[in-house]
C-alpha positions, 0 to 999 in steps of 0.5 A: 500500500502506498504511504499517506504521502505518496497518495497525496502525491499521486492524487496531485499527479492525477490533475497534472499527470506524472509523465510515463515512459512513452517509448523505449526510445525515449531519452532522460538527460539524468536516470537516478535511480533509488528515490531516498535520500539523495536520490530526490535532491538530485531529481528535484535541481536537475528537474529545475534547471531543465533536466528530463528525469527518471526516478525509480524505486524498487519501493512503493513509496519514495523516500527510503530511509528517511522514513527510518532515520533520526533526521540529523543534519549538520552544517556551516552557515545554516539560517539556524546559526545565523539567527543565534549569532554562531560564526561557522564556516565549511573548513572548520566543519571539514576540520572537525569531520576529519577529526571526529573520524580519526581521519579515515573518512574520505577527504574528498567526499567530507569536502564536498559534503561541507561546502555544499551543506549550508545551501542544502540545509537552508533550501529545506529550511526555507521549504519548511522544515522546523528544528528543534528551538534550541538547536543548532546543538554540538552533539555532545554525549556521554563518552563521545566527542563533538563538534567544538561549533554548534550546527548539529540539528534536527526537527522533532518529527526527524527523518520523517519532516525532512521526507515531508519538505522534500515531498512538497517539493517534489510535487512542485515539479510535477505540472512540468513533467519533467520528472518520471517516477517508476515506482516497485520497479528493479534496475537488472543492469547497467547499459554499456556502450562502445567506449564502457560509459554507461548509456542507461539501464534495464529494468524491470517492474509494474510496467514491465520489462523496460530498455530505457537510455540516460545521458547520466545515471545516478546511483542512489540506492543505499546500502546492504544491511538488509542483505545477511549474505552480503552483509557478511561477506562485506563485515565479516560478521553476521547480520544480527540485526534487521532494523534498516529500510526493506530494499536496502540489499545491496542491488546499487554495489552490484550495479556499479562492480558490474560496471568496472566501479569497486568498493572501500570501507569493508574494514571501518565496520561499527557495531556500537557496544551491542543490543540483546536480541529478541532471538538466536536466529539472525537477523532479529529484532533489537530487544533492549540494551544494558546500559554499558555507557559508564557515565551513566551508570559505572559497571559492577559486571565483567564482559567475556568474549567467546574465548570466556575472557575479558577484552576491555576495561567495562569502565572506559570512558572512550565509547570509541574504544569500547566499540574497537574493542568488541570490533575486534572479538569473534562474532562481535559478541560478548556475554554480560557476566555477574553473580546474585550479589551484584544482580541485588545490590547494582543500579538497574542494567536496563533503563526503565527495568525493574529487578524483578523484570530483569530476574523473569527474563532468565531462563525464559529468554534466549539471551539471559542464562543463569546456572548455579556454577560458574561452570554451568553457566559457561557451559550453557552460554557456550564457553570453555568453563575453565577459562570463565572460571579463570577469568572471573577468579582473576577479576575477583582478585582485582576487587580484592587489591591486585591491580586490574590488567585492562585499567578498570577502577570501579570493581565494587564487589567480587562475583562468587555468589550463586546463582551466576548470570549472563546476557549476551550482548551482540554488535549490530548496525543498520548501517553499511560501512562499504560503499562504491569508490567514486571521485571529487566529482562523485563519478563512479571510479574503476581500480585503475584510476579511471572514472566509468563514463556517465555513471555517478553515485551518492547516499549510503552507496557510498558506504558510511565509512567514507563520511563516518571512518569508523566512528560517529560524526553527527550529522554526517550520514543525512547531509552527504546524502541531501548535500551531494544529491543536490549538488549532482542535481545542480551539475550533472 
């Protein structure tokens, strides 16, 4: 069924009619294909600046992920920082993405994104969208570092008021017909001519099978969270959890490597510190999280990995460091381990549980264990129990005075009392960190330098890691995707 949106468009569309692919020899200045978050931006400028367009989806609606996503943007020079005073430019924003990606975000793409973000963000500011009244805001949070510049925002009905600006807008350029939109349609293949460029695409959908021809293609189809197998081929983890949009398969990646382009970021995977499931059959649904962020709530147990050991201080104040160090752990998964002591005596694990909650859980759930020996419970969580043992003895010890060999300073109680537990706790993302490599112009590029003609890509196609590196920078998945699908609407 088609969203609320989409109808309302359509019923706009039904007076003024939304143009259709009237032959297959029809030619569009500009293909994109993936109707979200960069794909629409791109339509929407190219549209007015003359361009016939084809906009297509494997959706039955428009929009993507913004009808998911938080709706956090970022920029130098939006009209928000102007009305409060804040001086702000582009390089210091450019600066701080860097920084905040320890540097392994592509300069190429954060430079672009920069300067092109304070035009995007007002365009939607003055279409309509409303932030927050005390933004633009630096993204502080507990154990993470910020910008050092309020421009960090967002509007109360997030993704999904972004999504309704940018509906409005698109709605504008339909009595002009030059935007043809194929919805529940697939793009099978790229077309190639003589010289490798890229001369348009092959499709299959509600109007058929179709052969249509584009001076320009446009990638803009997401990323691959929803794809387990090529999740894990690209993470080298499972997909544990499926929480991103429905299409996100991957079908963008595999157009471009077919048509000579490669990937980058395979290795700037960030799972976070991990969620429990609902499930041990993946992909599952998130459940709830233990608070392991120690600014809000200091640890009182012990994390294993799958080797039944510890691999970090629990009390690190780095969030950055903490999702590193469950990177590097087989499966990126650990067990949260304490005793009937600690379970009795600590500030509740899950926000908004109550003890008695907690305690109904063992036994009942998957992901909660409770034994009445250490060694059980290794047993049943699947671990050497000799190693937990081990581990926990040497923990104890720490309590006792020895010094801790990970740094931890808050040891409030030794786990030696019956009956023992675990939670297991999985590292997950709806992101995706591997993307298509393109160049300052946003051109799908081949391993050997050169660029595929006629073939361009934005949006998470281009992988998270590429604005991202491997850790958070506020704002930076949204404004790449709005920034640069409007500046390729504006130059291509």
């Amino acid at each position: 069924m088609l969203g609320a949106g989409v109808t309302v468009a359509l019923a706009t569309a039904a007076r003024v009619g939304w143009p259709r692919v009237k032959s297959l020899d029809e030619n569009f200045d500009l293909i994109v294909i993936g109707a979200g978050t960069a794909g629409l931006p791109a339509a929407i400028f190219a549209a007015r600046r003359g361009r016939r367009v084809l906009l297509i989806d494997a959706a039955d609606d428009i929009g993507g992920t913004l009808h998911l996503a938080n709706g956090q943007v970022s920029a130098a020079g939006s009209r928000t920082q102007l009305a409060k005073g804040i001086v702000d430019s582009p390089d210091r924003h450019f600066d701080d993405c860097m920084s905040l990606s320890r540097g392994k975000a592509d300069p190429a793409v954060i430079r672009r994104t920069v300067d092109e973000a304070p035009a995007t963000i007002n365009w939607l500011l003055d279409a309509g969208l409303s932030p927050l009244a005390e933004h633009p805001v630096t993204g502080d949070s507990p154990g993470r570092p910020a910008y050092k510049t309020p421009r960090y925002l967002w509007a109360k009905d997030e993704g999904r008021a972004i999504l309704d600006v940018i509906r409005r807008e698109l709605a504008r350029e339909l009595p002009q017909g030059l935007i043809t939109l194929l919805l529940q349609t697939r793009v099978t293949e790229l077309l190639t001519g003589r010289t490798g460029a890229i001369t348009g695409v092959r499709v299959d959908g509600v109007e058929g099978s179709l052969t249509l021809r584009g001076r320009k293609v446009l990638i803009t189809t997401g990323g691959y969270a929803m794809n387990p197998a090529m999740f894990a081929e690209l993470t080298g983890c499972p997909a544990y959890a499926s929480g991103s949009w429905p299409q996100a398969l991957g079908q963008g990646l595999k157009l471009a490597i077919a048509a000579g382009g490669f990937l980058r970021g395979q290795d700037l995977h960030r799972a976070g510190t991990g969620s429990i499931l609902t499930r041990d059959v993946f992909p599952a649904k998130v459940y709830a999280r233990v608070d392991t962020t120690p600014q809000r709530r200091l640890p009182w147990e012990i994390w294993v990995n799958d080797l039944g050991r510890r691999f970090i201080r629990e009390d690190e104040p780095s969030t950055y460091l903490r999702e590193q160090a469950l990177a590097a752990q087989p499966a990126l998964r650990y067990r949260i381990v304490f005793d009937d002591s600690i379970l009795r005596a600590s500030p509740p694990m899950i926000a908004g549980w109550s003890r008695e909650k907690l305690q109904s859980h063992f036994g009942t759930h998957p992901m909660f264990k409770a034994a009445a020996s250490l060694e059980a419970l290794a047993a049943d969580c699947g671990l050497a129990p000799s190693a937990l043992r081990d581990t926990v003895l040497r923990y104890n010890a720490t309590v006792d005075g020895v010094s801790d060999e990970f740094g931890r300073e808050h040891r409030p109680r030794r786990i030696d009392t019956a009956p023992f537990y675990a939670i297991t706790h999985f590292g997950h993302s709806a992101t995706s960190s591997a993307g298509v490599v393109v160049d300052e112009q946003l051109r799908v590029m081949r391993k050997g330098g050169d660029v595929v003609g006629n073939l361009y890509a934005a949006g998470e196609v281009l992988g998270s890691g590429a604005t991202l590196g491997d850790a958070f920078v506020p704002g930076m998945m949204l404004t790449p995707a709005l920034a640069l699908g409007r500046w390729l609407g504006n130059a291509v």
